[in-house]
Backbone of each chain as ProteinMPNN parsed JSONL, in Angstrom:
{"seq_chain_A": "XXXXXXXXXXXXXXXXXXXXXXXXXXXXXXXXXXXXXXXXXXXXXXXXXXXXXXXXXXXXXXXXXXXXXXXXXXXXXXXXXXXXXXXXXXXXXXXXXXXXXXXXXXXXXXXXXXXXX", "coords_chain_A": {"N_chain_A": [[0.835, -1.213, 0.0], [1.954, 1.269, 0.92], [3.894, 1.667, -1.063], [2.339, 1.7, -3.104], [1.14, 4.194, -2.958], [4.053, 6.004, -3.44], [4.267, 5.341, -5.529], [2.507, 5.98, -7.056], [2.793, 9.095, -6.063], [5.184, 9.853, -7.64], [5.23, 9.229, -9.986], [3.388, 10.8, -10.945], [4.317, 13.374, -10.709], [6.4, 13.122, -12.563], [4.905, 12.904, -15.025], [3.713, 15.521, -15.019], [6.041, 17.214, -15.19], [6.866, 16.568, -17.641], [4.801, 17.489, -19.37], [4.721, 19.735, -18.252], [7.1, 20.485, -19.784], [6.62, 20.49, -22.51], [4.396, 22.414, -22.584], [6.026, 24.111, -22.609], [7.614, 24.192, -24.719], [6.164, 24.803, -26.593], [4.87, 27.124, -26.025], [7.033, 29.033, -25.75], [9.232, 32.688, -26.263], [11.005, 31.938, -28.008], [14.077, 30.019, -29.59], [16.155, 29.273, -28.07], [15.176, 29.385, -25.315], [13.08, 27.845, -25.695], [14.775, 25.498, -26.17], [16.362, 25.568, -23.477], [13.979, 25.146, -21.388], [13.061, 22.182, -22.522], [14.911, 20.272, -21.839], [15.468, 19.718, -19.832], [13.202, 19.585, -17.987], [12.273, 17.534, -18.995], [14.205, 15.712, -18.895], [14.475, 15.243, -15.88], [11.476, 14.474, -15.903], [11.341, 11.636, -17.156], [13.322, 10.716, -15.795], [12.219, 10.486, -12.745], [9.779, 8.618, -13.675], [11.152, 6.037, -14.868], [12.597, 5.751, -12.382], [9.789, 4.901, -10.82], [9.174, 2.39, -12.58], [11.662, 0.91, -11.387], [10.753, 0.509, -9.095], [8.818, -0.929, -9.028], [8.878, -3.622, -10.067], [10.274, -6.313, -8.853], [12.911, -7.736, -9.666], [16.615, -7.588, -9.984], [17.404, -7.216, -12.331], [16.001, -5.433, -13.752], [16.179, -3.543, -12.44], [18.406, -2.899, -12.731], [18.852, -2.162, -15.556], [16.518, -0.174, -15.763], [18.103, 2.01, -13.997], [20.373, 2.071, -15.907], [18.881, 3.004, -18.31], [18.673, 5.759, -17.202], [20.559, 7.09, -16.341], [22.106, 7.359, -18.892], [20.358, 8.916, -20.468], [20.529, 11.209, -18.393], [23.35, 11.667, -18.939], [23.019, 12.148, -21.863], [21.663, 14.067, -22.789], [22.147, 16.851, -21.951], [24.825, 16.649, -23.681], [23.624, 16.6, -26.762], [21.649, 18.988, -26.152], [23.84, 21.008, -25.858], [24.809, 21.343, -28.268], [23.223, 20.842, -30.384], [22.439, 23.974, -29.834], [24.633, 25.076, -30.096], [24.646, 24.424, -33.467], [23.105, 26.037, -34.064], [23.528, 28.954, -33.2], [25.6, 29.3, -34.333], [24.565, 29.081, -36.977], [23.114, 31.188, -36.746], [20.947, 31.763, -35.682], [17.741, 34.067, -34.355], [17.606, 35.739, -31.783], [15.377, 36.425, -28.877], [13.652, 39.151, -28.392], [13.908, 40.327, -25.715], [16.254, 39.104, -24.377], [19.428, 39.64, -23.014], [21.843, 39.489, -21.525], [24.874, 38.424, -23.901], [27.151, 36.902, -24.261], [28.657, 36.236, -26.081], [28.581, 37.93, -27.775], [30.101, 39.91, -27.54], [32.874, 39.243, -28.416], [32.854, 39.636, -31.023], [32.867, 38.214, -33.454], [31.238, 36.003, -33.924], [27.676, 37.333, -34.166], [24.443, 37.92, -32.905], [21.653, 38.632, -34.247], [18.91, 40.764, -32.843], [15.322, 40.313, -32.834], [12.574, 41.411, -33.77], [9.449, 40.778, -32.098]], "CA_chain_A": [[0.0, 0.0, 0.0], [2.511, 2.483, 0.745], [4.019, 1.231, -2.497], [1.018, 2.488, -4.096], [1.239, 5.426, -3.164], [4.776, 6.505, -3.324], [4.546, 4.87, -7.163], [1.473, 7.432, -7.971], [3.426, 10.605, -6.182], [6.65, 9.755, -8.133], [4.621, 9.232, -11.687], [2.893, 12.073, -11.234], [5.538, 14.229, -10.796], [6.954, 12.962, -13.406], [4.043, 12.991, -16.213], [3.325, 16.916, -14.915], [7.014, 17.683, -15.428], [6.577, 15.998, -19.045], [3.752, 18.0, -19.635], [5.635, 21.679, -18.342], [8.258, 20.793, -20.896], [5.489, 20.483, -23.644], [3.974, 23.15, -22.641], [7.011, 24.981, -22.599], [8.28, 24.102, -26.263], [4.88, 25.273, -27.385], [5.015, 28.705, -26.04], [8.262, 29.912, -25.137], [9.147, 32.796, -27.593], [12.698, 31.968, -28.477], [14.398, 28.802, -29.792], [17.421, 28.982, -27.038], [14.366, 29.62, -24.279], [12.67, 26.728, -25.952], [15.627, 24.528, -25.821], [16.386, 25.602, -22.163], [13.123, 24.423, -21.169], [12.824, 21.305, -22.976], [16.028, 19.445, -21.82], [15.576, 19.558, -18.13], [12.149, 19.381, -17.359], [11.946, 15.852, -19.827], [15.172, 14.306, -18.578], [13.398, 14.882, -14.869], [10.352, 14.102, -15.848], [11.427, 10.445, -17.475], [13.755, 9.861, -14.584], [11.145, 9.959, -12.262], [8.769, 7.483, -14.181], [12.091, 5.378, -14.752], [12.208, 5.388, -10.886], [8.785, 3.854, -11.027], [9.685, 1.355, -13.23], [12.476, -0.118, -11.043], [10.041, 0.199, -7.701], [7.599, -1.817, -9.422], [9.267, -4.883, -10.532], [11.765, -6.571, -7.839], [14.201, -8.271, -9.863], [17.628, -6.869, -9.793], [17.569, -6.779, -13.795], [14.774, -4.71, -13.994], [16.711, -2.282, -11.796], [19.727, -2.293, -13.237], [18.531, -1.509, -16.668], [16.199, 1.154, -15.602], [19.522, 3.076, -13.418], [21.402, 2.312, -17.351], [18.432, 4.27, -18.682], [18.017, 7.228, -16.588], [21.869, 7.421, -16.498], [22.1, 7.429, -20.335], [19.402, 10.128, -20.451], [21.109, 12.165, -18.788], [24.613, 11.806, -19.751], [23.521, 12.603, -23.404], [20.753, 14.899, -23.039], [23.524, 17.999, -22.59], [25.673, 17.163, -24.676], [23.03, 16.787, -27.378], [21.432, 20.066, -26.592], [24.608, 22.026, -26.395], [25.654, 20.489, -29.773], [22.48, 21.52, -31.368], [22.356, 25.025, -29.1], [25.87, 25.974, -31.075], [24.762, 25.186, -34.138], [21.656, 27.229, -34.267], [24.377, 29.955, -32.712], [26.834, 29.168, -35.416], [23.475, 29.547, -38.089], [22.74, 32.459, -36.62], [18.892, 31.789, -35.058], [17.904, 35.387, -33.986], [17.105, 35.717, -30.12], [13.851, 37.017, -28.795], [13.63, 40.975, -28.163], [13.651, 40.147, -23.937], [17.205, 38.775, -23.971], [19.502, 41.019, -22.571], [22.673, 39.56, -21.888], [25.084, 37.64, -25.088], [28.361, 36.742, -24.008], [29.666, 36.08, -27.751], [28.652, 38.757, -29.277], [31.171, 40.954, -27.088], [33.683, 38.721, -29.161], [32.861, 40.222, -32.541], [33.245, 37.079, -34.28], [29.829, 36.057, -34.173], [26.541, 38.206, -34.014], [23.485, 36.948, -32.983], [20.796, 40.026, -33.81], [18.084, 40.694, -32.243], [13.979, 40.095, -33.928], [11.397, 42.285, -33.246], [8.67, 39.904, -32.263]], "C_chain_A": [[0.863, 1.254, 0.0], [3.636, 2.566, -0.318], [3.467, 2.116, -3.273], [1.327, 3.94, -3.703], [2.384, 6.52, -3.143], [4.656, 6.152, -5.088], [3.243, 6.019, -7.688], [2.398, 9.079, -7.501], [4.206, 10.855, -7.34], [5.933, 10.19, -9.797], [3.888, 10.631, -11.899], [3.3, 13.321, -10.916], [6.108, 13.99, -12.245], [6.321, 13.592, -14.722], [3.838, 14.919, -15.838], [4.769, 17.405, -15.346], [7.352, 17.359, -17.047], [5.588, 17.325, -19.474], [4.042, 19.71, -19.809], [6.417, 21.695, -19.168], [6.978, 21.147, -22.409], [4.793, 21.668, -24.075], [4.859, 24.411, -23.393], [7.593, 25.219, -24.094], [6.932, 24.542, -26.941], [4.814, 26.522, -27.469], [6.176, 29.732, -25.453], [8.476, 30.724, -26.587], [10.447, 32.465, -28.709], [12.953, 30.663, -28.722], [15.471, 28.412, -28.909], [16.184, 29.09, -25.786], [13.885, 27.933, -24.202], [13.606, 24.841, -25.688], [16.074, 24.478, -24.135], [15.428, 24.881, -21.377], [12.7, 23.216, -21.502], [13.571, 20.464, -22.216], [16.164, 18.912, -19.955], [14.22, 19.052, -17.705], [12.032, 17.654, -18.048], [12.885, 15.05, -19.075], [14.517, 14.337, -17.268], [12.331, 14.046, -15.089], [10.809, 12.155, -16.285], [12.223, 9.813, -16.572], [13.287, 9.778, -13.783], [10.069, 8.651, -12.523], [10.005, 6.685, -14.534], [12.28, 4.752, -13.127], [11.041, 4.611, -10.356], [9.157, 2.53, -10.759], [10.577, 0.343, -12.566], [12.063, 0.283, -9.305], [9.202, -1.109, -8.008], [8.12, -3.305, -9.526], [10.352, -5.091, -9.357], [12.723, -7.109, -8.596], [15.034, -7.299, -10.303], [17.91, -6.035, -11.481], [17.076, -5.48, -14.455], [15.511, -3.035, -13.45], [17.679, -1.792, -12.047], [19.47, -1.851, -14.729], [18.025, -0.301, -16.759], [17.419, 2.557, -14.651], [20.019, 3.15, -15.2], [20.372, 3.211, -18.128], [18.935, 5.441, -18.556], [19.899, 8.016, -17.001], [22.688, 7.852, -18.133], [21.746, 8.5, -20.448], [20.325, 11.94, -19.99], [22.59, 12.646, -18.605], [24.749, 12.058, -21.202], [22.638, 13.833, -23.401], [21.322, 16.319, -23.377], [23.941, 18.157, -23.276], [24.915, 17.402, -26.358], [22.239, 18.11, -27.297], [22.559, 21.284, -26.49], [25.343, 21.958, -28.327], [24.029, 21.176, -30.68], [21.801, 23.349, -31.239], [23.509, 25.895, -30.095], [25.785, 25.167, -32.594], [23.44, 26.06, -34.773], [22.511, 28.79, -34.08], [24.913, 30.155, -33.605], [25.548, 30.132, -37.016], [23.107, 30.65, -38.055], [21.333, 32.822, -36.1], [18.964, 33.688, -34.177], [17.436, 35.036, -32.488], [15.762, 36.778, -29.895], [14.652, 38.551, -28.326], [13.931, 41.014, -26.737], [15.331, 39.493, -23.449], [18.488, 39.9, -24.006], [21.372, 40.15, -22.574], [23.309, 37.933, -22.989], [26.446, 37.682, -25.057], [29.413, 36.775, -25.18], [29.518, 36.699, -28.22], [29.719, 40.03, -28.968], [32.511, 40.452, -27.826], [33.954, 38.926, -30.325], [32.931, 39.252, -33.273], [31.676, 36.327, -34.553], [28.712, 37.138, -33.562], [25.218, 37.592, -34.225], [21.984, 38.474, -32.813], [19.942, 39.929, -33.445], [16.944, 40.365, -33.011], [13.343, 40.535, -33.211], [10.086, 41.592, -33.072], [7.682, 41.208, -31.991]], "O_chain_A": [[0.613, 2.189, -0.76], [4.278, 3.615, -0.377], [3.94, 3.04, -3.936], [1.852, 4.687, -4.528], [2.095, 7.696, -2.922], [5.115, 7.031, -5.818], [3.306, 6.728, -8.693], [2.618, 9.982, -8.308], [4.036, 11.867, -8.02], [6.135, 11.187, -10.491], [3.898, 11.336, -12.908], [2.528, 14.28, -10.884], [6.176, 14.968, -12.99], [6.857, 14.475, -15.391], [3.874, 15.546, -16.897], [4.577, 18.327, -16.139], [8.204, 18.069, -17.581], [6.228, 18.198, -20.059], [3.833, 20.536, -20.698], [6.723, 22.812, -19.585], [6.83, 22.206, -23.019], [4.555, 22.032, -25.227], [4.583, 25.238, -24.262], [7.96, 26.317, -24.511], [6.983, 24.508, -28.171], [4.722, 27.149, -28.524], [6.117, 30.833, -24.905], [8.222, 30.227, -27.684], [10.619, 32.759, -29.892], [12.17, 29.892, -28.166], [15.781, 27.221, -28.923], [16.782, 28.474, -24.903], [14.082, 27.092, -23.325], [13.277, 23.72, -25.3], [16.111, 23.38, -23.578], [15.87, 23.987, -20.655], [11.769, 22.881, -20.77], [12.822, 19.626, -21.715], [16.755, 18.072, -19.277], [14.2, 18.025, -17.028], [11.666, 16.723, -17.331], [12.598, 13.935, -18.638], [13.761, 13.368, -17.204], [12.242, 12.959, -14.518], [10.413, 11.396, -15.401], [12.094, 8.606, -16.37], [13.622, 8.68, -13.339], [9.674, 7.884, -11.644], [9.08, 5.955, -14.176], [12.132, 3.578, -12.787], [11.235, 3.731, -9.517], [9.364, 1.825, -9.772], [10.505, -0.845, -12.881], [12.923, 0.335, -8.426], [9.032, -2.081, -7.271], [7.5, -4.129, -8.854], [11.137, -4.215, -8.995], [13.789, -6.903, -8.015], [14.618, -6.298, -10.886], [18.351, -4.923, -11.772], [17.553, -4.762, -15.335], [15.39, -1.896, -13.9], [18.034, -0.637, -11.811], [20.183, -0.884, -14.997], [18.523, 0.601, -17.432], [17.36, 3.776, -14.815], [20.014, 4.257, -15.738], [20.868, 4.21, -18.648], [19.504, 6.109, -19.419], [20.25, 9.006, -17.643], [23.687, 8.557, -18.281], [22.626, 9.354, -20.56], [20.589, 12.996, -20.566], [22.936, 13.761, -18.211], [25.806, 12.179, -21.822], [23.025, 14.713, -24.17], [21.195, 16.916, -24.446], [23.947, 19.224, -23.89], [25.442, 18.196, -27.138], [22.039, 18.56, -28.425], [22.29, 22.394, -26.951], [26.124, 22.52, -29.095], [24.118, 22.003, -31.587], [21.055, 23.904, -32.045], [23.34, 26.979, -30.653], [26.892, 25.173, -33.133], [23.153, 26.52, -35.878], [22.144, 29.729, -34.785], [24.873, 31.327, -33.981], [25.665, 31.172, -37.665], [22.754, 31.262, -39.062], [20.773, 33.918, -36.118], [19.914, 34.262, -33.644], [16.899, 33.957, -32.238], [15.349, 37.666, -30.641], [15.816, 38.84, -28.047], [14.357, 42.144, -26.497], [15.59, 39.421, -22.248], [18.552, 40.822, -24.819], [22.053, 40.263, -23.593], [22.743, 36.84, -23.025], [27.011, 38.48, -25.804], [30.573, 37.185, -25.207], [30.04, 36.697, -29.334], [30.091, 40.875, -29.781], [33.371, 41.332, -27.863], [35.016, 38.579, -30.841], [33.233, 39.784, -34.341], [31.241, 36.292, -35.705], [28.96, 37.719, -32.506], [24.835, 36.97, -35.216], [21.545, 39.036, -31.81], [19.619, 38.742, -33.5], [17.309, 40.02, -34.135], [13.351, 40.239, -32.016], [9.383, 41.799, -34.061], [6.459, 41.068, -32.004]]}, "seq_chain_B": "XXXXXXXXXXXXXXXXXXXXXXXXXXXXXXXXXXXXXXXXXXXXXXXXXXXXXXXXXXXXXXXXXXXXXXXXXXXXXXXXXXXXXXXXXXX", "coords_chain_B": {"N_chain_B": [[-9.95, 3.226, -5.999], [-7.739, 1.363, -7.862], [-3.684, 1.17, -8.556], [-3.37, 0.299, -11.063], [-5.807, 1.379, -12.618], [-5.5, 4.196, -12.25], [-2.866, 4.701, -13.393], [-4.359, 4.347, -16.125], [-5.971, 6.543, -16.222], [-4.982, 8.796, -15.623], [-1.845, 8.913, -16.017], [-1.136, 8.478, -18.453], [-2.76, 9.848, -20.379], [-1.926, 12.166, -19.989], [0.555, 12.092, -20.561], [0.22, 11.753, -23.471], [-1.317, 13.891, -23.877], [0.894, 15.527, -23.734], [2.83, 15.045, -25.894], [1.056, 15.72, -28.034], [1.337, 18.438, -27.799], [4.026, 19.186, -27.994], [3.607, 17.435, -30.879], [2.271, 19.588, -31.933], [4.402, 21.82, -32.36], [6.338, 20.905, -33.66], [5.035, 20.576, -35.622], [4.594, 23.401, -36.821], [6.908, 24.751, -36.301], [9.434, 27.251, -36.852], [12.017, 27.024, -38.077], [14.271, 24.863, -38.512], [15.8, 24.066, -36.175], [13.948, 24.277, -34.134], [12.145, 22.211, -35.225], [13.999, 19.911, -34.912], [14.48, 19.522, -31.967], [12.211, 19.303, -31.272], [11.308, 17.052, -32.097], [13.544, 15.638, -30.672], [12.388, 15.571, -28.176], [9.917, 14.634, -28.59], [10.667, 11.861, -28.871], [11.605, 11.811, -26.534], [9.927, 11.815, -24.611], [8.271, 9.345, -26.01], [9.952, 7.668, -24.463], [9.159, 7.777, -21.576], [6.343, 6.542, -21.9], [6.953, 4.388, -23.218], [7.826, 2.939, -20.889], [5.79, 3.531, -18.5], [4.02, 2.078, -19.852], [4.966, -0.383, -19.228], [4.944, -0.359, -16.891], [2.165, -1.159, -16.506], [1.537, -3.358, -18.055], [2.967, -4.737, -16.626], [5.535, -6.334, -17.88], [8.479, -6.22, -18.473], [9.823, -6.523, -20.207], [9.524, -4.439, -22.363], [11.404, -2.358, -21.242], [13.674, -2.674, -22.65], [13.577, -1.699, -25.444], [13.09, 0.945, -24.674], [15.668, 1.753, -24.27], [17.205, 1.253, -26.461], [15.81, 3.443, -27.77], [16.31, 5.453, -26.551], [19.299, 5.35, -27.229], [18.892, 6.163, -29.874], [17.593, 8.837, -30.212], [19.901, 10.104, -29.07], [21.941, 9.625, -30.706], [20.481, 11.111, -33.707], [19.559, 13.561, -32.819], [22.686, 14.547, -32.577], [23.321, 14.027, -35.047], [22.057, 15.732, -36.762], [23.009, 18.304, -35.804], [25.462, 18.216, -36.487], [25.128, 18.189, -39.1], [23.444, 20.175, -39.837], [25.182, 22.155, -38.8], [27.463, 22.675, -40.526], [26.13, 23.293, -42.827], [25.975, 25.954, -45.254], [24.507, 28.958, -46.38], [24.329, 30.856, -48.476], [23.037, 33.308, -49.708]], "CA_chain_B": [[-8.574, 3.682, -7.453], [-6.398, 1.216, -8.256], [-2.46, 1.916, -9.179], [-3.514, 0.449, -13.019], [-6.239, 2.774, -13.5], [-4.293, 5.794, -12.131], [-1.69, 4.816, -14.923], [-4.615, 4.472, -17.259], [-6.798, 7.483, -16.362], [-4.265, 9.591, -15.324], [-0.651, 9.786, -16.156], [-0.767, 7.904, -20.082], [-3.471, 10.647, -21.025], [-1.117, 13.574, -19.749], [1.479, 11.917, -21.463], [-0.116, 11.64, -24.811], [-1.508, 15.726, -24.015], [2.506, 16.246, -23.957], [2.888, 14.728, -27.547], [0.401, 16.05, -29.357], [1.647, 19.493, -28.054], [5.03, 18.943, -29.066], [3.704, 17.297, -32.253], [2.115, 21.096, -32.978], [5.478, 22.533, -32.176], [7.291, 20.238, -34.741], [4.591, 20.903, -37.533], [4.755, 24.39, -36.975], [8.43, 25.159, -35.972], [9.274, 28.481, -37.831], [13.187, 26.93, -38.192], [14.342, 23.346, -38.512], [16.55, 23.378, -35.596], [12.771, 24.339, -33.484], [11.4, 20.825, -35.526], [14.79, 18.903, -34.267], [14.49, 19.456, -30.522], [10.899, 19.33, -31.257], [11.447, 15.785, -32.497], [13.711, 15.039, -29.641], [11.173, 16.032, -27.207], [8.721, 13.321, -28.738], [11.381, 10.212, -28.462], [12.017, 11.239, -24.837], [8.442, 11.488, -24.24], [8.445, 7.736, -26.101], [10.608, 6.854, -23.729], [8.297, 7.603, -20.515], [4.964, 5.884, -22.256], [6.895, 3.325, -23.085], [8.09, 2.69, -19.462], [4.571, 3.827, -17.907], [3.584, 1.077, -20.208], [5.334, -1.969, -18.834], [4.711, -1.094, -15.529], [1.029, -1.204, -16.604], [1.623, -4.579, -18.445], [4.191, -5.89, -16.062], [6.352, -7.081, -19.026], [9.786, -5.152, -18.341], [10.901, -6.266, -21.466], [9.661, -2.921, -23.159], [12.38, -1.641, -21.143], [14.966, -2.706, -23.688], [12.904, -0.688, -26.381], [13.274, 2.351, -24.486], [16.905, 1.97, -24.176], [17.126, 1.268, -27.67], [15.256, 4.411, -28.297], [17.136, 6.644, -25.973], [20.325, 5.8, -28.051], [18.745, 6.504, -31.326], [17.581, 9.62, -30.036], [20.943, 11.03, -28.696], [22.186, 9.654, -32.171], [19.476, 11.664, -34.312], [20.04, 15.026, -32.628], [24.023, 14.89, -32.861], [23.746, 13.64, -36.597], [21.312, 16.549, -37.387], [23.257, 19.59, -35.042], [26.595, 18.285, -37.197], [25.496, 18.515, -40.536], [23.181, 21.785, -39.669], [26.307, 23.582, -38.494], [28.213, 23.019, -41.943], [25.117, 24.501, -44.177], [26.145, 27.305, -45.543], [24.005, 29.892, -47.132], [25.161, 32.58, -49.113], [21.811, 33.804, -50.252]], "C_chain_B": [[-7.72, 2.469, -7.303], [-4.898, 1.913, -8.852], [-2.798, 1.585, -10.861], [-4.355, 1.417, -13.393], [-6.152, 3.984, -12.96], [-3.532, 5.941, -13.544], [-2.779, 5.315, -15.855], [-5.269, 5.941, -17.527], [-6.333, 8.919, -16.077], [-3.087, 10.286, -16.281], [-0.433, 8.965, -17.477], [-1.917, 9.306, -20.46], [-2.794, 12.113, -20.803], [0.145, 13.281, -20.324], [1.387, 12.215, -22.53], [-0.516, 12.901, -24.81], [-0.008, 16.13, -24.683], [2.98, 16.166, -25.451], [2.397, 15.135, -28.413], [1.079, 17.878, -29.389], [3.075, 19.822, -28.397], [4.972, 18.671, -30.359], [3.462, 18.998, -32.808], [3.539, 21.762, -32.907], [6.674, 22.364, -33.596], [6.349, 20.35, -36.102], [4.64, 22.326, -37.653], [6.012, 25.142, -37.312], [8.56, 26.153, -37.006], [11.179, 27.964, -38.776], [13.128, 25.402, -38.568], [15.137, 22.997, -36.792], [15.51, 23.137, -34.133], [12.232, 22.621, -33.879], [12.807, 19.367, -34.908], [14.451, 18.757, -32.958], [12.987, 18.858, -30.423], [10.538, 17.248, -31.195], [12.125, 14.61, -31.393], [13.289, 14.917, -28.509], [10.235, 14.717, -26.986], [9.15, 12.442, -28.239], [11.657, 10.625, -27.353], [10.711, 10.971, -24.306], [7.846, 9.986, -24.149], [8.885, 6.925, -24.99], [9.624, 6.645, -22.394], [7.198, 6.767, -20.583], [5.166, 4.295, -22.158], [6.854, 2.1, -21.342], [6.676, 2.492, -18.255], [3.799, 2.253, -18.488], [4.101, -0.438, -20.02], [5.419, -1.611, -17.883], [3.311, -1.241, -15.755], [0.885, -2.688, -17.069], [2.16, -5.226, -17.899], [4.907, -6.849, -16.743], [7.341, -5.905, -18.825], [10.554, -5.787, -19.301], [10.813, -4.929, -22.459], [10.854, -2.357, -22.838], [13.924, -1.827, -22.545], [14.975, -1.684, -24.874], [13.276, 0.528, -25.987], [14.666, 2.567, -24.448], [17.538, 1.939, -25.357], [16.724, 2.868, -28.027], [16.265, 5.65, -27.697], [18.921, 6.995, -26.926], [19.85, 6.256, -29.465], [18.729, 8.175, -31.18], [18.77, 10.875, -29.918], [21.368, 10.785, -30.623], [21.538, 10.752, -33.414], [20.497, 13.258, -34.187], [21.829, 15.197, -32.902], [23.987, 15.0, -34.404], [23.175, 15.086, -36.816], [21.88, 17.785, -37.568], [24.897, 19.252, -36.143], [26.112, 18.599, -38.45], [24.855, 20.35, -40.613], [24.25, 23.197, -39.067], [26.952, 23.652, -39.389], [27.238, 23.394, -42.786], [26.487, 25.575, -44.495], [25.096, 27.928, -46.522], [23.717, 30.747, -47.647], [23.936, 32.654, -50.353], [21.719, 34.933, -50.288]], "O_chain_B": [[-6.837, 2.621, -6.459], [-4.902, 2.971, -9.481], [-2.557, 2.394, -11.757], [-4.049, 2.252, -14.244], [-6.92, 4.851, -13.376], [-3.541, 6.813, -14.413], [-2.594, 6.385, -16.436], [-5.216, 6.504, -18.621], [-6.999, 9.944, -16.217], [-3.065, 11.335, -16.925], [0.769, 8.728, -17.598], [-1.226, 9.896, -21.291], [-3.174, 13.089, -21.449], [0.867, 14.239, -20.6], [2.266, 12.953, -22.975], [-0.14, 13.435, -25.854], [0.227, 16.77, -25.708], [3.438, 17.125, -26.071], [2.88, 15.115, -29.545], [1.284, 18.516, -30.421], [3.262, 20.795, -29.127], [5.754, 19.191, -31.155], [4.104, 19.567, -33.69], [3.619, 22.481, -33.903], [7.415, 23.135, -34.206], [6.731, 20.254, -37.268], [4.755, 22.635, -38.839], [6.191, 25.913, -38.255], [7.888, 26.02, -38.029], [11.496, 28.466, -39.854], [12.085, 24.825, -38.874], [15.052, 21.88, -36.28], [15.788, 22.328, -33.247], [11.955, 21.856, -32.955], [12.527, 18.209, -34.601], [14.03, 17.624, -32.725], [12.672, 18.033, -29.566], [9.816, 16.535, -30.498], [11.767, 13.455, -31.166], [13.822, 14.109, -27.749], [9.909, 14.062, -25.996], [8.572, 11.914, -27.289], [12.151, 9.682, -26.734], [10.457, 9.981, -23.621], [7.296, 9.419, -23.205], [8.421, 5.848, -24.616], [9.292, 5.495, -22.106], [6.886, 6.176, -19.549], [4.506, 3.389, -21.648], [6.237, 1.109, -20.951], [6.573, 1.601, -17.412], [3.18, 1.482, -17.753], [3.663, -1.433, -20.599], [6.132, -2.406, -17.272], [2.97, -1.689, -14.66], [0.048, -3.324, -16.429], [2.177, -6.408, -18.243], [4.971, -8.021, -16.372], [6.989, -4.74, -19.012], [11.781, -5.687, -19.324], [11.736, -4.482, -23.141], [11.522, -1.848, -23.738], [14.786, -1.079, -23.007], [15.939, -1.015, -25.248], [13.791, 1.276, -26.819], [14.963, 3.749, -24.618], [18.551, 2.636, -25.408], [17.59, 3.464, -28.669], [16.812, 6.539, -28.349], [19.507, 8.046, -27.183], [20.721, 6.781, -30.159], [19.554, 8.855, -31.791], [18.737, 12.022, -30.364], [21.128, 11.583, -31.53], [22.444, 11.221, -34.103], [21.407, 13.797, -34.816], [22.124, 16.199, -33.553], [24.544, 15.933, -34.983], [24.111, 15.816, -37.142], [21.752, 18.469, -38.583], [25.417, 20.295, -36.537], [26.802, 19.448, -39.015], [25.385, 21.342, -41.112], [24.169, 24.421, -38.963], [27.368, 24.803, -39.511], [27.716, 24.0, -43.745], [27.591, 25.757, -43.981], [24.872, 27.269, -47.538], [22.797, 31.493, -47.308], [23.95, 32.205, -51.499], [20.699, 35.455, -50.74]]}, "name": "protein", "num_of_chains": 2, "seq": "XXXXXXXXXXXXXXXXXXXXXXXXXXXXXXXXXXXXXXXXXXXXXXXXXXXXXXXXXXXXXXXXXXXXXXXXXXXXXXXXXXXXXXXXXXXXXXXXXXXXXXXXXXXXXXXXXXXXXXXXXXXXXXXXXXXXXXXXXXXXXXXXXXXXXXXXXXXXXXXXXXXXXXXXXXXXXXXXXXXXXXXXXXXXXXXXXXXXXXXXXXXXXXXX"}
């Protein structure tokens, strides 16, 4: 019983933190905002319901696969959104009108201009 | 309440909310690199349903699927963020 109900807190944490990313990639106005928000709230949200997953089942297998998940998740999740963060940077994606400071562009070497949304 | 129909009535229908509003994100996207993340968004999403879904079935072999999926995923986005940083377009 108290199973049960540590396996519904956990999931539903999880699925709502799924859900704020979703939200979040829907209406954020920027594509670096959008990516900020996406990458954190999901890898949470699936390592939580991963956590589940290896409450639920007792064998050791079960548990050690779901840790090689979560651990996967997010050991790539970073490096995959800084990797597609620089080259949207590199492309030149414009930044929303509300961002204020731009560490690289004091570098002169790239310029990332602003868009008048 | 059971814990199965919690899963079912609950947290798989706030899952599948999360997908469809990512899917609008990825048919809309004003960029491509908005429809990549957009895309990687979905397969992590995959990854939770699937998971949600074998503790609902109590078959933890899905789990292999999702681990499967999680590498494709990281795979995907690297392949995409390398070739989209050599474009060039002198338009």
């Amino acid at each position: 019983m108290m199973t049960d109900i540590t396996l519904a807190i956990l999931s539903t944490i999880g699925a709502l933190a799924i859900l704020f990313a979703s939200i979040g990639i829907l209406r954020m106005p920027d594509f670096y905002l959008r990516l900020s928000v996406t990458v954190k709230a999901a890898t949470l949200g699936v390592g939580l319901l991963l956590i589940c997953a290896a409450m639920t089942f007792p064998e050791v297998s079960v548990t050690t696969k779901a840790i090689a998940i979560g651990f996967f998740l997010i050991l790539t999740a970073p490096v995959a959104a800084h990797m597609i963060g620089r080259a949207a940077y590199i492309q030149r994606v414009k930044t929303w009108k509300g961002t204020t400071l731009n560490d690289l562009e004091k570098e002169g070497q790239l310029d990332c201009r602003k868009e008048d949304f | 309440m059971t814990l199965n129909s919690y899963f079912d009535y609950v947290i798989l229908p706030i899952l599948t909310l999360s997908v469809i509003l990512a899917f609008i994100r990825l048919y809309k996207g004003p960029q491509i690199f908005d429809r990549v993340i957009a895309l990687d968004l979905i397969i992590t999403i995959g990854i939770g349903i699937i998971t949600v879904y074998s503790i609902r079935t109590s078959q933890e072999v899905f789990l292999d699927i999702a681990m499967i999926l999680a590498l494709i995923a990281f795979l995907g986005t690297i392949a995409f963020s390398f070739y989209l940083e050599k474009q060039n377009h002198d338009d």
